[in-house]
C-alpha positions in Angstrom: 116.5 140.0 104.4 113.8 138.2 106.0 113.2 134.6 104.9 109.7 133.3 103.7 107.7 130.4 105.6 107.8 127.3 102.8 103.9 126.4 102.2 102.2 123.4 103.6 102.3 120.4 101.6 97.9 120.5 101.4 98.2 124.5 101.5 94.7 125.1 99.5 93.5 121.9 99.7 90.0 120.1 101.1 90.2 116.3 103.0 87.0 114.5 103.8 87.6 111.9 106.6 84.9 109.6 106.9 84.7 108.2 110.9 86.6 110.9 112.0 85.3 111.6 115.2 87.5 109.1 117.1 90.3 107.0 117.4 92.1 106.8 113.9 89.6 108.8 111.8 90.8 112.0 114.3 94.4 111.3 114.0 94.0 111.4 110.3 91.8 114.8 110.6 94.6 116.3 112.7 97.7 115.2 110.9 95.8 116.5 107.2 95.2 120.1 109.0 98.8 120.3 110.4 100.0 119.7 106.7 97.6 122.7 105.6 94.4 121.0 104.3 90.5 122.3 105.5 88.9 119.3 107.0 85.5 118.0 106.8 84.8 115.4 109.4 82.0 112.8 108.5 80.6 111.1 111.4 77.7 108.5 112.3 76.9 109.1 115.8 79.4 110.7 118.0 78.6 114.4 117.7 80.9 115.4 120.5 83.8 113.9 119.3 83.3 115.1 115.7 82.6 119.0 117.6 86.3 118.0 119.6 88.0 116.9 116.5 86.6 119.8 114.8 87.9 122.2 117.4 91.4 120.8 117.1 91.4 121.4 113.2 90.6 125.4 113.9 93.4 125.8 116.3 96.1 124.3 113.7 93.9 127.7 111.7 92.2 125.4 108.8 88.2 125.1 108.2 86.7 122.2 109.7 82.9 121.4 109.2 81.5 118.4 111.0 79.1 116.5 108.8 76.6 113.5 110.1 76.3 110.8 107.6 76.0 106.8 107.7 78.3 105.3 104.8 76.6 102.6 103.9 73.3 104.4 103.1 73.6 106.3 99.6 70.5 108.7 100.6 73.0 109.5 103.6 76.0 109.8 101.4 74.1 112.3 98.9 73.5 114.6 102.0 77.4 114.1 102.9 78.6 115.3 100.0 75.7 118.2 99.1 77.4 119.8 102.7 81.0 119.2 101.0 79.9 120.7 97.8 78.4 123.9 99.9 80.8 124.2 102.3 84.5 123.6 100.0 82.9 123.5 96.6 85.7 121.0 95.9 87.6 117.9 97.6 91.4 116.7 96.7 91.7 114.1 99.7 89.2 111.5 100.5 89.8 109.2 103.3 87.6 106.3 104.0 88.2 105.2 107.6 84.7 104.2 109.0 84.0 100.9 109.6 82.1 98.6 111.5 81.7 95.2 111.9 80.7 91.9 114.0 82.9 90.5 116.0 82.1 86.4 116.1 83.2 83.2 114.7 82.0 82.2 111.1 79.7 79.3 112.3 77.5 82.0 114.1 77.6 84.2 111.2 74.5 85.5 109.3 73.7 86.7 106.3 72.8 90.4 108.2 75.8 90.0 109.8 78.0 89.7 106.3 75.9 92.4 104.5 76.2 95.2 107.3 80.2 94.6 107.5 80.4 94.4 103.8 78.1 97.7 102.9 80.5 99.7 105.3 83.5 98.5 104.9 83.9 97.6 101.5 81.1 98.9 99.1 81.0 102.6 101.3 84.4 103.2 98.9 83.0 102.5 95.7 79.5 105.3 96.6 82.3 107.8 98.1 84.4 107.3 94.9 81.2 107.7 92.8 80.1 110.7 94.8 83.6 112.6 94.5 84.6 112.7 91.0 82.0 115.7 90.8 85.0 117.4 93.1 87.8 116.0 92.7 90.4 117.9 90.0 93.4 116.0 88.8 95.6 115.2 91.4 93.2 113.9 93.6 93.9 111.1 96.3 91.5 108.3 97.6 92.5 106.0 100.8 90.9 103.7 102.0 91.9 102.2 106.0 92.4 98.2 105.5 93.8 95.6 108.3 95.7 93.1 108.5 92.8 90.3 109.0 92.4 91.7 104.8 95.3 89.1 104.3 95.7 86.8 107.8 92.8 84.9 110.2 92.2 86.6 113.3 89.7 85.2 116.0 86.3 86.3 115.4 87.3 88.7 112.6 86.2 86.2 109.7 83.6 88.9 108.3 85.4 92.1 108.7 88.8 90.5 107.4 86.3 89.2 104.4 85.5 92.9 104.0 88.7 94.3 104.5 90.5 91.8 101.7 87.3 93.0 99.7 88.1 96.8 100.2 91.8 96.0 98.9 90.6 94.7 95.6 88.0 97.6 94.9 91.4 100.0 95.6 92.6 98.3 92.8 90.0 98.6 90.7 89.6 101.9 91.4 92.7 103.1 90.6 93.0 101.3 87.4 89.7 103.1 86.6 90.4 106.6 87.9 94.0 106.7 86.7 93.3 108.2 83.7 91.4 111.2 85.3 94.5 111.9 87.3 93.4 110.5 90.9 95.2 107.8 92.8 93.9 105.5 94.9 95.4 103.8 97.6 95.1 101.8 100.7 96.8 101.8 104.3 96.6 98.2 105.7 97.3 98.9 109.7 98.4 96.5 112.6 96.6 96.2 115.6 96.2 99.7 117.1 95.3 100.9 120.4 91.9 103.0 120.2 88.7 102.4 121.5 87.3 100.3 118.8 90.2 97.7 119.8 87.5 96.9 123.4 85.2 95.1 121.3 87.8 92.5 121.0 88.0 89.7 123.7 91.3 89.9 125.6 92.6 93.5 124.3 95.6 93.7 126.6 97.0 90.3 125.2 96.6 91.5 121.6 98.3 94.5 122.2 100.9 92.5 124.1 101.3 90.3 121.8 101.7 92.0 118.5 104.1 94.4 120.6 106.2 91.0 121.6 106.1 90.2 118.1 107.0 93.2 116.2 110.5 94.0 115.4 109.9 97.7 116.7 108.2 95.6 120.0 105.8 98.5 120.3 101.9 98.5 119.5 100.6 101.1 117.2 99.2 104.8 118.1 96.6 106.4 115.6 99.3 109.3 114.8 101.5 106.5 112.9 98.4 105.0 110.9 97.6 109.2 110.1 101.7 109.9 109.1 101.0 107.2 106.6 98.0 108.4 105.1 99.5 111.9 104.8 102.5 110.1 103.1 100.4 109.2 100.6 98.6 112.5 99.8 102.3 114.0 99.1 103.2 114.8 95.7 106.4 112.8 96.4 103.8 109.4 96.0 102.6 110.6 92.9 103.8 107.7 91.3 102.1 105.2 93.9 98.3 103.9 93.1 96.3 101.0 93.3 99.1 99.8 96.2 98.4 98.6 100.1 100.6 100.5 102.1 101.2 98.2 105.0 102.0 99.9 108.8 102.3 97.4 111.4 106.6 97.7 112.5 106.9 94.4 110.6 104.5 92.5 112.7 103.3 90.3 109.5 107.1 89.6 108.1 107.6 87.4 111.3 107.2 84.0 110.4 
């Protein structure tokens, strides 16, 4: 007798990866396909790499539809998800990974400078949230990507880590609001991790160095670890897991 292949884990379902062009955002778009979801991959300005990440989702033999849309505008988020809508007609994964932010001490802060982290970083959740219920059946998941500068002070990351602490307490929020339509809402809070975004940071090699010198797994973080996480979330085994920050960074903050 031959055996059957066990389904995917996502077999049937539809993921939206905001950022997901790049770094992160790609790793997360890759690992969802592999467990069996269609993809769509939101991104701001790096066509190519949305059309790459895109081409990697087809190979694993799921959908994938690049989509152009700036998160912190709702006009652009209305466009975003009027292509989901056509495209999947539905959406059981939402990921919210794009961010952006200024990298500076507070004393040269502005008020521009606090209002563009905090529009896309923090607020971007609450419009996606908003925009997705329309999809989203029971059973739906919503992740948002934190950091540890949500929770510790990091040179020059004052207004993102604002942003990020922000984006954990909306999580909660939101999941004490949605739990009653059946949709969880979580957040992954990751280390420092070594993708392109990290060169914006003065003296990258002696982050990485460091937080690899003071993790207890002495090794920095790849985007595939930050995307297993996020996938652990979307399995029906974390059913039972909501309004929670799911930190990923080998124990780095437990050291002293």
């Amino acid at each position: 007798m031959g055996s059957s292949q066990a389904p995917l884990p996502l077999e049937g379902q539809v993921a939206l990866v905001t950022g997901g062009s790049r770094g992160i955002g790609r790793a997360i778009a890759r690992r969802l396909a592999a467990a069996g979801s269609d993809v769509a991959v939101n991104y701001h300005l790096n066509h190519d790499g949305a059309d790459a990440a895109c081409a990697e989702i087809r190979a694993l033999g799921r959908r994938a539809v690049a989509i152009q849309a700036d998160v912190a505008s709702p006009e652009s988020q209305d466009e975003l998800f009027d292509r989901v809508r056509a495209e999947f007609r539905r959406l059981d994964v939402l990921v919210s990974n794009a961010a952006s932010g200024v990298v500076r001490p507070l004393l040269e802060a502005t008020l521009k400078h606090w209002r563009f982290c905090a529009e896309t970083n923090a607020f971007a959740l609450v419009m996606l949230a908003q925009r997705a219920l329309d999809l989203m059946p029971r059973g739906g998941r919503i992740i948002a990507l934190s950091s540890l500068g949500a929770a510790r002070a990091l040179p020059g990351y004052g207004l993102v880590g604002a942003s990020k602490a922000a984006l954990e307490s909306l999580v909660r929020a939101l999941a004490a609001e949605l739990g009653g339509r059946g949709i969880r809402v979580n957040a992954v809070s990751a280390g420092i991790v070594d993708t392109d975004a990290l060169a914006a940071f003065p003296a990258r090699e002696a982050l990485l160095d460091g937080f690899a010198a003071r993790s207890p797994l002495g090794r920095a973080l790849t985007p595939d670890a930050i995307a297993s996480a996020i996938l652990l979330l979307c399995l029906p085994e974390s059913d039972a897991i909501s309004g929670s920050t799911l930190v990923v960074d080998g124990g780095y903050s437990i050291m002293g």
